[in-house]
C-alpha positions as CSV (number, residue, x, y, z in Angstrom):
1,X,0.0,0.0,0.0
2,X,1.4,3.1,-1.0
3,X,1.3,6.7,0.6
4,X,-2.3,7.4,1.1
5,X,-3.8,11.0,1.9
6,X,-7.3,10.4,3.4
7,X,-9.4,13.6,3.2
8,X,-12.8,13.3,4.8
9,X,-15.4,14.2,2.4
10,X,-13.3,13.3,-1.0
11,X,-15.1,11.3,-3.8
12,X,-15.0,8.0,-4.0
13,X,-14.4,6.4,-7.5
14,X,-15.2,2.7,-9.0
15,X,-12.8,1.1,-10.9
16,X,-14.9,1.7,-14.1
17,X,-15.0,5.6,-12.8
18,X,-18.2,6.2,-11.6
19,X,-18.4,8.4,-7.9
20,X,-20.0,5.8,-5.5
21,X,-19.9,7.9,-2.3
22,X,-17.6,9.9,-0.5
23,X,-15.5,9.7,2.6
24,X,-17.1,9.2,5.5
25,X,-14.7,8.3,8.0
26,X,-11.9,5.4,8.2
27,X,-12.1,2.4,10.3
28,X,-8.9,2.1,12.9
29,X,-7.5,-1.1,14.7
30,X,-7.4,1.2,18.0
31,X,-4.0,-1.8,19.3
32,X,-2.3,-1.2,16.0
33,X,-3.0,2.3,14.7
34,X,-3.6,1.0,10.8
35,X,-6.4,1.7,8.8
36,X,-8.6,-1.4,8.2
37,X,-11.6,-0.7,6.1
38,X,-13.1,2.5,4.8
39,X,-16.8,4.3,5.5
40,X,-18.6,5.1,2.6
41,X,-20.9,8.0,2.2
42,X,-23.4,6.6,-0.8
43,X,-25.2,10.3,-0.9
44,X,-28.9,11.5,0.0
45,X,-30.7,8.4,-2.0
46,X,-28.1,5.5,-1.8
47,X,-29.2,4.4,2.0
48,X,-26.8,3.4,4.5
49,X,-23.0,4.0,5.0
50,X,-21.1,0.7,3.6
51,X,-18.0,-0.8,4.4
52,X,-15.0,-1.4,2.2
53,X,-11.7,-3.3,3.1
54,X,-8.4,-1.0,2.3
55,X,-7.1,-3.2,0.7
56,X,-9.4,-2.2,-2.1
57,X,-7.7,1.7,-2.2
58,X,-5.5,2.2,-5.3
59,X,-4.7,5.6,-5.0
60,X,-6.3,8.7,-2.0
61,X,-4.6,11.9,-2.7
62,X,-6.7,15.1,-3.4
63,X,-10.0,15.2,-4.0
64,X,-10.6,11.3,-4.4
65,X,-10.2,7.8,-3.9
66,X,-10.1,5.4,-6.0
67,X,-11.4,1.7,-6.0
68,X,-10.1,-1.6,-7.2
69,X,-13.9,-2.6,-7.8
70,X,-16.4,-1.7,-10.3
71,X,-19.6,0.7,-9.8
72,X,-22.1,-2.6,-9.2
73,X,-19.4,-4.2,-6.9
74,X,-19.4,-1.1,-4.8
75,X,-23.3,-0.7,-4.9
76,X,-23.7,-4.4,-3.0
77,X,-20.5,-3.7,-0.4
78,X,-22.0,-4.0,3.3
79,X,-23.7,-1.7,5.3
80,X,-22.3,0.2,8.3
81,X,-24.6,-1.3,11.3
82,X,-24.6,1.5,13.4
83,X,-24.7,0.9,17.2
84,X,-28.2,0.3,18.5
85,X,-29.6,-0.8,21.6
86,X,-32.0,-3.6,21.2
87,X,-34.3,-5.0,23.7
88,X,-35.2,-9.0,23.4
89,X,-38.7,-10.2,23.3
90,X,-39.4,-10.7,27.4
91,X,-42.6,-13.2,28.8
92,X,-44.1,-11.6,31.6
93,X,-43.7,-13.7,34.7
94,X,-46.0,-15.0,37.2
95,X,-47.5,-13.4,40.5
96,X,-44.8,-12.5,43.1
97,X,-46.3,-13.5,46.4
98,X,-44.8,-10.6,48.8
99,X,-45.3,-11.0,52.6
100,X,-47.3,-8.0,53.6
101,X,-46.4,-5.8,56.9
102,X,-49.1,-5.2,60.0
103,X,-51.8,-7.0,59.9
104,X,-53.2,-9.3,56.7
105,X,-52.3,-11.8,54.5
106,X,-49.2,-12.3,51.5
107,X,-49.5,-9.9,49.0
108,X,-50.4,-11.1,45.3
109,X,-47.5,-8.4,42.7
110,X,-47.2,-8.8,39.6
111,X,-43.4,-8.8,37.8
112,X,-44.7,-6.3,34.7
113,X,-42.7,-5.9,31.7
114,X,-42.8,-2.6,31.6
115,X,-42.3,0.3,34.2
116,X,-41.2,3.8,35.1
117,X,-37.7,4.9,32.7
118,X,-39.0,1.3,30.5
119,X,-40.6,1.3,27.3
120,X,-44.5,2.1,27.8
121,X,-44.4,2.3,31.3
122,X,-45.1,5.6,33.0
123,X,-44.1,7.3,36.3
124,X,-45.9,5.4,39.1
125,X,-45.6,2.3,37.8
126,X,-43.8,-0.5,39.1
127,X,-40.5,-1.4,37.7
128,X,-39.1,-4.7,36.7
129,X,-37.5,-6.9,39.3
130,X,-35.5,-8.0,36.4
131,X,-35.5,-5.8,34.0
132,X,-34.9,-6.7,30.0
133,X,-31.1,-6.9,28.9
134,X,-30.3,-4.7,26.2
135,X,-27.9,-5.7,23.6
136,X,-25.4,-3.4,21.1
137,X,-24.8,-4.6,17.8
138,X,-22.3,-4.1,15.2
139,X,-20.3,-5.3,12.5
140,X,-16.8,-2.8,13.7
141,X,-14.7,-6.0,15.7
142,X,-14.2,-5.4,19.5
143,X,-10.8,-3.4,19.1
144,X,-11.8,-1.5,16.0
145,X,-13.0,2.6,15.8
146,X,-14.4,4.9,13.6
147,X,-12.4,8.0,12.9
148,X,-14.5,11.0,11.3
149,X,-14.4,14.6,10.3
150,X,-14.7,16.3,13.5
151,X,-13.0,14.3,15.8
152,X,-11.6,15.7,19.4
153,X,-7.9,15.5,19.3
154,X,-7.4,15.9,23.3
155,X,-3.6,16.5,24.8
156,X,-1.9,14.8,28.0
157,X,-2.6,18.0,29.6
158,X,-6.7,17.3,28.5
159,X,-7.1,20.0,26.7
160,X,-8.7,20.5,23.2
161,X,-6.1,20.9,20.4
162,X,-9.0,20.6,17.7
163,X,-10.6,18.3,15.2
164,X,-9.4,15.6,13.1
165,X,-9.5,16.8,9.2
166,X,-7.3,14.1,7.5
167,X,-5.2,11.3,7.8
168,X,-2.0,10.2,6.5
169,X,-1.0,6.2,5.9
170,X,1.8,4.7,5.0
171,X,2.6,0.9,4.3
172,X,0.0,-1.7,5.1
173,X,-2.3,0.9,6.1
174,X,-0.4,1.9,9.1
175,X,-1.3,5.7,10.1
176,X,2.0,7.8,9.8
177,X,0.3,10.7,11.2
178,X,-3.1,13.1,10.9
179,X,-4.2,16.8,10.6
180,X,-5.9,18.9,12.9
181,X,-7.7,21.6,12.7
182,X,-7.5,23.8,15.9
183,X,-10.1,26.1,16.9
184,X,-9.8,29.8,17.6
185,X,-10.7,33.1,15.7
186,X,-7.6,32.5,14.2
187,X,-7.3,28.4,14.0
188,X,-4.6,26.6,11.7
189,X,-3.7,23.1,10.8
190,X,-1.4,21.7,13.1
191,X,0.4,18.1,11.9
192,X,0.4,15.7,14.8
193,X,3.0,12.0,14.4
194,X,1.2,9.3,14.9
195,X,4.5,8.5,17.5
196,X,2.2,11.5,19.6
197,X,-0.9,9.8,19.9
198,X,-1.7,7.5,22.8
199,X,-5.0,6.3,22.0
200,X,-7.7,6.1,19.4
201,X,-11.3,6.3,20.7
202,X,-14.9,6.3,18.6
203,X,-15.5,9.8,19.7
204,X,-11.3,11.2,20.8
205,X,-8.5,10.7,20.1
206,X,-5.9,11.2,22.6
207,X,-2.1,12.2,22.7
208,X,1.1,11.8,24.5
209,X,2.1,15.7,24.5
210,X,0.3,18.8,25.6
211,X,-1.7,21.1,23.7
212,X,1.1,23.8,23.6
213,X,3.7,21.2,22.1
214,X,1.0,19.8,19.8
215,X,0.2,23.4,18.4
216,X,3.8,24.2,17.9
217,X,3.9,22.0,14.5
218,X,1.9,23.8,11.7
219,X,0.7,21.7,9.2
């Protein structure tokens, strides 16, 4: 894999040179720092985000990237499954028999399936004894993270240097370093070494030096 210049937002090109999306956001192996798989952006009427492996990249440098597959072989890639919490299908139980206080006899309760902060249920309702397990799904692998436009680039100090705007790679897909835009009236690019960064997150990434050593290095 050659010298690759990811810029969020840059066409994406078939093999037979038709735009099938743009750049969404990369997809990082957060233990290795290297570029698995891109996000594509199919545009207002082509539906979800889809996958594609790097591997697939023949050339990112200005204002595209191009494809090793053709228009139809981008068209049927996978779809981005997006986080979601799902709730599993849940059999209310039987009665509880509660011992009542004072004076009287056991209490008949019922275990409901729904109740106050629960789907359907409402303020002074009873809440499950055991409530439903939610799930998250997705097709990213455990150690795997979603890099896009906009980013927080935090310093050791934990303070905001800016937003990521676009990544650099180098062999194998392995991140050589990124761009980031700081804020301010009067922001700039500053060019942060991948040998800075610490840790890549879904929603941060965070570095090794503090926000007045990372500003000092203008892209």
């Amino acid at each position: 894999m050659s010298d690759f210049r990811f810029d969020f937002g840059q066409d994406v090109l078939s093999s037979d040179g038709h735009k099938v999306g743009s750049l969404a956001g990369l997809v990082v192996d957060a233990g290795n720092f290297e570029v698995t798989r891109l996000l594509i952006d199919p545009g207002l009427f082509g539906g979800s985000d889809r996958l594609v492996d790097v591997s697939a990249v023949t050339s990112a440098r200005g204002g595209s990237v191009s494809l090793d597959i053709n228009k139809d072989a981008a068209n049927a890639l996978q779809d981005y499954a997006k986080e979601e919490y799902v709730q599993p299908h849940r059999v209310p139980d039987a009665p509880i028999i509660m011992p009542a206080s004072g004076v009287g006899g056991p209490v008949m309760v019922d275990n409901p399936d729904t109740g106050m902060g629960f789907p359907g249920g409402g303020m002074y309702d009873m809440a499950p004894i055991d409530p439903p397990r939610l799930e998250v799904l997705s097709n990213l692998n455990s150690n795997e993270v979603i890099l896009r436009k906009g980013t927080d680039v935090i310093a050791s100090d934990y303070n905001k240097v800016g937003t990521v705007n676009e990544i650099q790679t180098g062999d194998r897909g392995a991140i050589s370093g990124f761009v980031v835009r700081a804020g301010g009236l009067f922001g700039h690019d500053v060019a942060i070494p991948i040998t800075a960064v610490k840790e890549f997150g879904t929603d941060k990434v965070r570095l090794t030096i503090d926000r007045a050593a990372a500003e000092a290095s203008k892209a």
